[in-house]
N, C-alpha and C positions, 0 to 999 in steps of 0.2 A: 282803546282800539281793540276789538275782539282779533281772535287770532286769526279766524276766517279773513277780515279786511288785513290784517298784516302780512297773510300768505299772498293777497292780490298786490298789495302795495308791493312787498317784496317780487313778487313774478316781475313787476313791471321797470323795479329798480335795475333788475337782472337781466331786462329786454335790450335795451341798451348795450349792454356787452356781448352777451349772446351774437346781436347780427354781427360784432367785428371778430368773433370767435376768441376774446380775450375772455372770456369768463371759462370756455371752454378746455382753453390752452392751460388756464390756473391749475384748474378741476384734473387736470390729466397729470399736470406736473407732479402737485401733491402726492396722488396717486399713486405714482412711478417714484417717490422719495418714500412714501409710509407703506408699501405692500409688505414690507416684511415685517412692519408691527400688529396689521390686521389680522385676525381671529378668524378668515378667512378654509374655504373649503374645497381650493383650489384643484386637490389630488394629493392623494400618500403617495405618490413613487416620485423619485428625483430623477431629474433630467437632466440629464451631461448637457453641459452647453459644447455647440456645433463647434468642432476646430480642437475638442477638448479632449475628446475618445476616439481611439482608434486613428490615429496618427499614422503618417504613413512609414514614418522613419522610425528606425528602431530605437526604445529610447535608453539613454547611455547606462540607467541602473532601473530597478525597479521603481514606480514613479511614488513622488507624495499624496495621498490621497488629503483634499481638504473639499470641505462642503460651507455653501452660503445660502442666507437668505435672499428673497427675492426685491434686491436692491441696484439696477442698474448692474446686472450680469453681464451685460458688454463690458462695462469697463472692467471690470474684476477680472474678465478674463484676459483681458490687455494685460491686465497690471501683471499675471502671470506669468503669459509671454516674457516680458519685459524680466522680471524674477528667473525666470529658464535660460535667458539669453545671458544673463548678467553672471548666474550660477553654474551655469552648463547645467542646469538641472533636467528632472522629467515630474510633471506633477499632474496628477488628475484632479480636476475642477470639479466638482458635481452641483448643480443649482435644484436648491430645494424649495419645491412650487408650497405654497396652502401653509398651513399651520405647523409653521418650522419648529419649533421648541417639541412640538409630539413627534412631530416625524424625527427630529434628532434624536430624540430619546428611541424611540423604535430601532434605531439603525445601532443606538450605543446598548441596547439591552439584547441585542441577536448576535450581536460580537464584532460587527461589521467595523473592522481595522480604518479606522480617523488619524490621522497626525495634524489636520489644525480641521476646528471648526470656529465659526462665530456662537457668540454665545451673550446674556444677559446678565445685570448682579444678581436678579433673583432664582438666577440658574446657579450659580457657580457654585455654590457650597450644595446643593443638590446633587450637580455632577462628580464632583468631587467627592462626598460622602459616599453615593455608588460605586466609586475607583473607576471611571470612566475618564477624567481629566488628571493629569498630574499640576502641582504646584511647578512654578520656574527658579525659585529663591535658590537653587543651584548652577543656576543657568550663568556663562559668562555676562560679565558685563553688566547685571542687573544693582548693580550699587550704584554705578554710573547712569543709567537709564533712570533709576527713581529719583538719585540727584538734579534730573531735567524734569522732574513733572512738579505739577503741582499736588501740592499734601492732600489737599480733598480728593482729587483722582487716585493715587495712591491708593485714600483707606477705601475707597469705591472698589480699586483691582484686587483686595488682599484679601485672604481668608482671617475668617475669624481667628486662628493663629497666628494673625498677622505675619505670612508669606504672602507672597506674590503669587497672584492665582492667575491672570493674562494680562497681555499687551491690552493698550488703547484701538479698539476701530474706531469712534470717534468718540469727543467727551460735549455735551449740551447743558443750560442751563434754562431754566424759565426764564424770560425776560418782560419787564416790564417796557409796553411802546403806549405813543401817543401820536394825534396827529395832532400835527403842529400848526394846521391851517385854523383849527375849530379851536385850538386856546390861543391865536392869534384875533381872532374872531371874541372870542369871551373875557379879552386880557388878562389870561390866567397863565400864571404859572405852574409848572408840573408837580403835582400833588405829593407831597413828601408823608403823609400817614394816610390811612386808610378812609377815615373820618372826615380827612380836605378830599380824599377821592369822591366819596358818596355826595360830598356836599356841592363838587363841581358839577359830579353828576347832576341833580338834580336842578343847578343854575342852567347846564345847556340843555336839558331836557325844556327848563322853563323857557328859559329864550329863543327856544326852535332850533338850533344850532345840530344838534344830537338828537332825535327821537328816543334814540336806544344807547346810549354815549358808551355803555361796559361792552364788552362782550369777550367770552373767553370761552374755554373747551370743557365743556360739563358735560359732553355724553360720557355713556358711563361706561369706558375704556381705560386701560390702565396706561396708555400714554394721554388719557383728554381728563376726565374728571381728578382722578387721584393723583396725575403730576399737578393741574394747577393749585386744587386745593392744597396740597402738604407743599406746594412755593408760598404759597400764603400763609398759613400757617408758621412757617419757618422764618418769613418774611417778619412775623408779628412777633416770635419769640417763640411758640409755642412748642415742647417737647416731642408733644404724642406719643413716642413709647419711650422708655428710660433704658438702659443697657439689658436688664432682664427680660424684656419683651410685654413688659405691663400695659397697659395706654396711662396715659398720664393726662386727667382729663383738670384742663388749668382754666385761669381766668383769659389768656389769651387762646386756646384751643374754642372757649364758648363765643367770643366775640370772634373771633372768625367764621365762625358757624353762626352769627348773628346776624354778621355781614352779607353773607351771602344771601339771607331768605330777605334780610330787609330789601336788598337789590331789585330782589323778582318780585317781590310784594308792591312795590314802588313804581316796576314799570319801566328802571333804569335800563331794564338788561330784556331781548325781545321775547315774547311767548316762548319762541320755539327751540329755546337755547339749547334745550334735552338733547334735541334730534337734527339742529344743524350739521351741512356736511363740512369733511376735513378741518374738524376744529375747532370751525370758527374763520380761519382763513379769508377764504373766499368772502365772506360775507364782511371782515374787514378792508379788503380790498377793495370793494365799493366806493368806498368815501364814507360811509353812513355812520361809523363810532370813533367815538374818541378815543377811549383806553383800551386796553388787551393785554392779558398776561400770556404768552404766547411760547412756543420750543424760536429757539434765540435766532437761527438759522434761517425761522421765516420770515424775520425781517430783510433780508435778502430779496424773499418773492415781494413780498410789501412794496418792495423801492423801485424791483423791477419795472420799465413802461411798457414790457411786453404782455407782463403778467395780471398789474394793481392801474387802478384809475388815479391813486395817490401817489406814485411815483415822485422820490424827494421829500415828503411829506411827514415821513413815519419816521419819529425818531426816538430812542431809547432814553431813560432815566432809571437810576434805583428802583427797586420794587419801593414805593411805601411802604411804612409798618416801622414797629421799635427796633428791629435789629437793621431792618433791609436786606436779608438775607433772601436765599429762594432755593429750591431742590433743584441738584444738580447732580448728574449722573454720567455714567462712561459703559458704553458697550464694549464687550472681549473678542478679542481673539484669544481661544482656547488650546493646549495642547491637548492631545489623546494620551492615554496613560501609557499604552505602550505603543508609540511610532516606530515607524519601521526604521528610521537612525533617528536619534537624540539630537545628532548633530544640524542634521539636514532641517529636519524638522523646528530646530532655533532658527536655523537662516531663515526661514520662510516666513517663521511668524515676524524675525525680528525686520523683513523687507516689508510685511505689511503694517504691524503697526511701533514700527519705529524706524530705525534708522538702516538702511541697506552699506553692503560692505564697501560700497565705493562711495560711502560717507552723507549718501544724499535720502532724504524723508517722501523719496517717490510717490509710493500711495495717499499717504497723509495731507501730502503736501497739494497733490491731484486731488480731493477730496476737499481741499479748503477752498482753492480758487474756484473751483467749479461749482462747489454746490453750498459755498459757507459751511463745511463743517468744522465746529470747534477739534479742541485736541486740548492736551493736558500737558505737551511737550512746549516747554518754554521757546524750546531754539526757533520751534516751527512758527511761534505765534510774534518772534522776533524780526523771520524772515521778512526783509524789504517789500520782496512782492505779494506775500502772503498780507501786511497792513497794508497796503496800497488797495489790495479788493477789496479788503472788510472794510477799510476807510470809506469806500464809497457807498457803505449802507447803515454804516451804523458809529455811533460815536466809542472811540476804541477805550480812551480811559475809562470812560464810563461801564464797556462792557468787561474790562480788564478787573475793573475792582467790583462788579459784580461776579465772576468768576471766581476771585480769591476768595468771598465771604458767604459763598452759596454753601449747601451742606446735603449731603449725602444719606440718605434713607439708609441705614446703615440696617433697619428691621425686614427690611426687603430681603437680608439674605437669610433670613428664619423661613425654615417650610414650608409652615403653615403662611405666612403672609398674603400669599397670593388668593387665595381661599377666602380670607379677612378683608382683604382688598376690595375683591367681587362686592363682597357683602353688602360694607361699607358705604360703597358707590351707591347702590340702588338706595338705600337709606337715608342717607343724605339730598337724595334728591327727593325722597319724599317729604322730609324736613323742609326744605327749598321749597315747596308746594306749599307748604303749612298741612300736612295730612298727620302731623306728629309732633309733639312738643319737643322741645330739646335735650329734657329730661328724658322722656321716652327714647330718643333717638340715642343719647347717651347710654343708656341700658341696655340696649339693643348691644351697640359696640362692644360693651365689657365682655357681657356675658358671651356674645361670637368669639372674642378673645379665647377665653377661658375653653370653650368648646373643640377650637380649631387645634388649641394647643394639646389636647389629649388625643386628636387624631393624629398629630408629630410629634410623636415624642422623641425629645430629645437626649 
C-alpha cells in the first residue's frame, strides 16, 4: 500500500469516530496529560494560576513560592488549597506555560527565590551542579520514605552520590499491551520474545487480521522514540552505556536495531509511524494493531469507552525479550537551594509527593485514581481503592512485576545526554528507513558520544 492510499484508508478509519467526537475527545485528552513534555512555544513568562496571586486575606507568613509544568493546573492548584488549609500555610503557585525546563532554568539563573519546583532525571544533576536545587538526605524522615519505594525509583531520585535529590511526582514504566480480540482471532498467545512478536506480526498481517499489527512511539521525542527504543533495548538485555558513560554497542543492542528496521521494511508497522499524533495512541485506539509498547498509564485511555473503540480489549503482558525488562523512570519534585524555611518547604514537598502530616498520600493518591499514575510508594499501590481502579484496566500482577524488573536510564543524568539523545533519534530513524547501514549508524553514535562529552566535561 503506498502511503498516499494509507493516509485515505486512515482518514476514513478516523471518519467514524470523528462524527461521535471520540477520536476528538482522545486527541484532546492526551493533549492535556502530555503539554508539559512538548517542546512547545507557548510563551516565556509564567502565569499565576487565578485564585493563586493576590489573595485577598493577608497571608499568615510570607508565602511558598513553587512553580509547575503545564499539567492539569486546576487540580494542582486544589491540591494547594488543600496543603494551605491542612498546614495553615500561604503558598504561591505559579504555572509555567511553553518550554518549562528553559524557562525554569531562566528564573533559576536571574535568582528568582523557588522553594519547590517540578523537575526531570535528566535535569536533576544539572540543577544541582549549578547550586540551584539542594539534596533532601538531611531531611526528616527520609530513611523511612525510601524504605516505602521501590529501589528502581530510588536510584532514578538520587544523585550520583547516591543522596536523595526529590520526591516522586509520579513514577511510569514502558508497557507492553495487546488486543486480545485479534489473538483470539489468530489463536495466539501473547508473544514472550521478540522473534514470536515479528513472526505473529506477520501471521495477522497475513490473515487480514492486522494490516499494521505493531505500532509504537517513534517520533523523534524524547518521551516517544528514545523511551520505547532503550524499553526494548533493556527488554532484550542490552547495556547501551556502562557506568562510565561509554555506549556499549552488543549483540543484543544490534538485534534490536535489527528489529526495528526489519518491522518497517516488512510493512508490520504503518508508513507513517515517524509522524503519527500522540504516540501512537490514538491510532491504537482504533481497533486496527495488535501490539504496542506504550507509557503504562495509557492503557487506562486504551480501556476507556469514552475515549478507545477497544474498550475491555487492551490488555498487558511482559515486554518480550531475554530479560523482559523495559525503561522506567520517575519525575521530581525539587527543593530550591535556599527556601525561604527548610522546614515549611519539606512540608510541602513531602504533601505533594509523599505522605502529608495527617498521614494520608492526598496528591499521589488523587493522581492514581484519576489519571492512572504510577508511583514508587509501596503503601499507595497497596491502597484498596487505588487496585480497585487500576484493576479495571490492566492486569495488576503482571504490571506489578513489570515495575520491579524495569530499569532506569541512569545515563540520562550525564550532561551531555540529552544533546546524544536528539541525535540519536534522527539517526535511528534513518537506519529504520534503510538510508544507512548499521554499521554506519553505529559510528555515527560513538563518535557523537565522544564529541558531546567534551562539550561537558565533567
Amino acid at each position: 500500500m503506498k502511503k498516499s492510499d494509507y493516509s485515505a484508508a486512515s482518514a476514513e478509519r478516523y471518519q467514524g469516530m470523528a462524527e461521535q467526537g471520540q477520536h476528538e475527545r482522545l486527541v484532546r485528552h492526551l493533549m492535556d496529560r502530555r503539554s508539559f513534555m512538548k517542546m512547545g512555544a507557548a510563551g516565556m513568562g509564567a502565569l499565576a494560576v487565578p485564585g493563586m496571586m493576590g489573595q485577598a486575606r493577608a497571608a499568615p507568613r510570607d508565602p511558598l513560592h513553587f512553580i509547575g509544568w503545564q499539567y492539569n493546573p486546576q487540580i494542582v492548584a486544589d491540591n494547594v488549597d488543600i496543603f494551605k488549609k491542612i498546614y495553615d500555610e500561604s503558598v504561591d503557585y505559579q504555572l509555567v506555560p511553553g518550554e518549562y525546563p528553559a524557562i525554569a532554568e531562566t528564573k533559576l539563573m536571574s535568582g528568582e527565590p523557588i522553594d519547590m519546583m517540578y523537575g526531570e532525571v535528566d535535569r536533576l544533576v544539572r540543577w544541582y551542579s549549578a547550586g540551584w536545587v539542594k539534596d533532601l538526605e538531611d531531611q526528616p524522615g527520609i530513611a523511612e520514605i525510601k524504605a516505602g519505594m521501590f529501589e528502581n525509583a530510588i536510584q532514578g531520585l538520587s544523585l550520583p552520590n547516591g543522596k536523595l535529590g526529590g520526591l516522586p511526582y509520579f513514577a511510569g514504566f514502558d508497557s507492553f499491551i495487546y488486543n486480545a480480540k485479534h489473538l483470539d482471532q489468530a489463536k495466539l498467545q501473547p508473544p514472550t520474545t521478540w522473534e514470536e512478536c515479528i513472526d505473529q506480526c506477520r501471521k495477522l498481517k497475513r490473515d487480514k487480521i492486522a494490516e499494521f499489527p505493531y505500532v509504537s512511539a517513534w517520533q523523534r521525542t524524547w518521551t516517544a522514540l528514545s523511551w520505547s527504543l532503550f524499553s526494548v533495548l533493556y527488554s532484550e538485555g542490552a547495556e547501551v552505556f556502562d557506568a562510565a558513560g561509554n555506549l556499549v554497542v552488543d549483540d543484543a543492542f544490534k538485534k534490536v536495531l535489527d528489529m526495528h528496521r526489519t518491522m518497517y521494511a516488512e510493512g508490520l508497522v504503518q508508513p507513517d509511524i515517524f509522524t503519527i499524533e500522540q504516540e501512537g495512541v490514538p491510532s491504537y485506539a482504533t481497533g486496527q494493531h495488535t501490539f504496542m509498547v506504550v507509557h503504562e498509564y495509557d492503557q487506562k485511555v486504551l480501556n476507556d469507552p469514552k475515549l478507545s473503540q477497544i474498550p475491555g480489549q487492551v490488555k498487558n503482558a511482559l515486554m518480550p525479550g531475554k530479560t523482559h525488562s523495559t525503561l522506567t523512570w520517575v519525575s521530581l519534585y525539587l527543593m530550591g537551594a535556599k527556601p525561604i524555611d527548610t522546614e515549611r518547604a519539606w512540608n510541602l514537598m513531602q504533601f505533594f509527593g509523599g505522605k502529608s502530616k495527617d498521614g494520608q498520600y492526598h496528591v499521589i493518591k488523587r493522581w492514581a485514581l484519576d489519571y492512572g499514575l504510577g508511583t514508587p510508594h509501596k503503601e499507595v499501590l497497596d491502597d484498596p481503592e487505588v487496585r480497585a481502579s487500576f484493576g479495571q484496566w490492566k492486569d495488576l500482577d503482571i504490571s506489578s512485576k513489570q515495575q520491579q524488573i524495569a530499569k532506569t536510564r541512569e545515563v540520562s543524568k550525564k550532561l551531555w545526554f540529552a544533546d546524544w539523545d536528539w541525535y540519536m533519534m534522527g539517526e535511528v530513524q534513518d537506519y529504520i528507513r534503510g538510508k544507512q547501514s548499521q554499521q554506519e549508524l553505529i559510528d555515527k553514535l560513538s563518535k557523537k558520544v565522544d564529541e558531546v562529552k567534551l562539550q561537558y566535561p565533567e
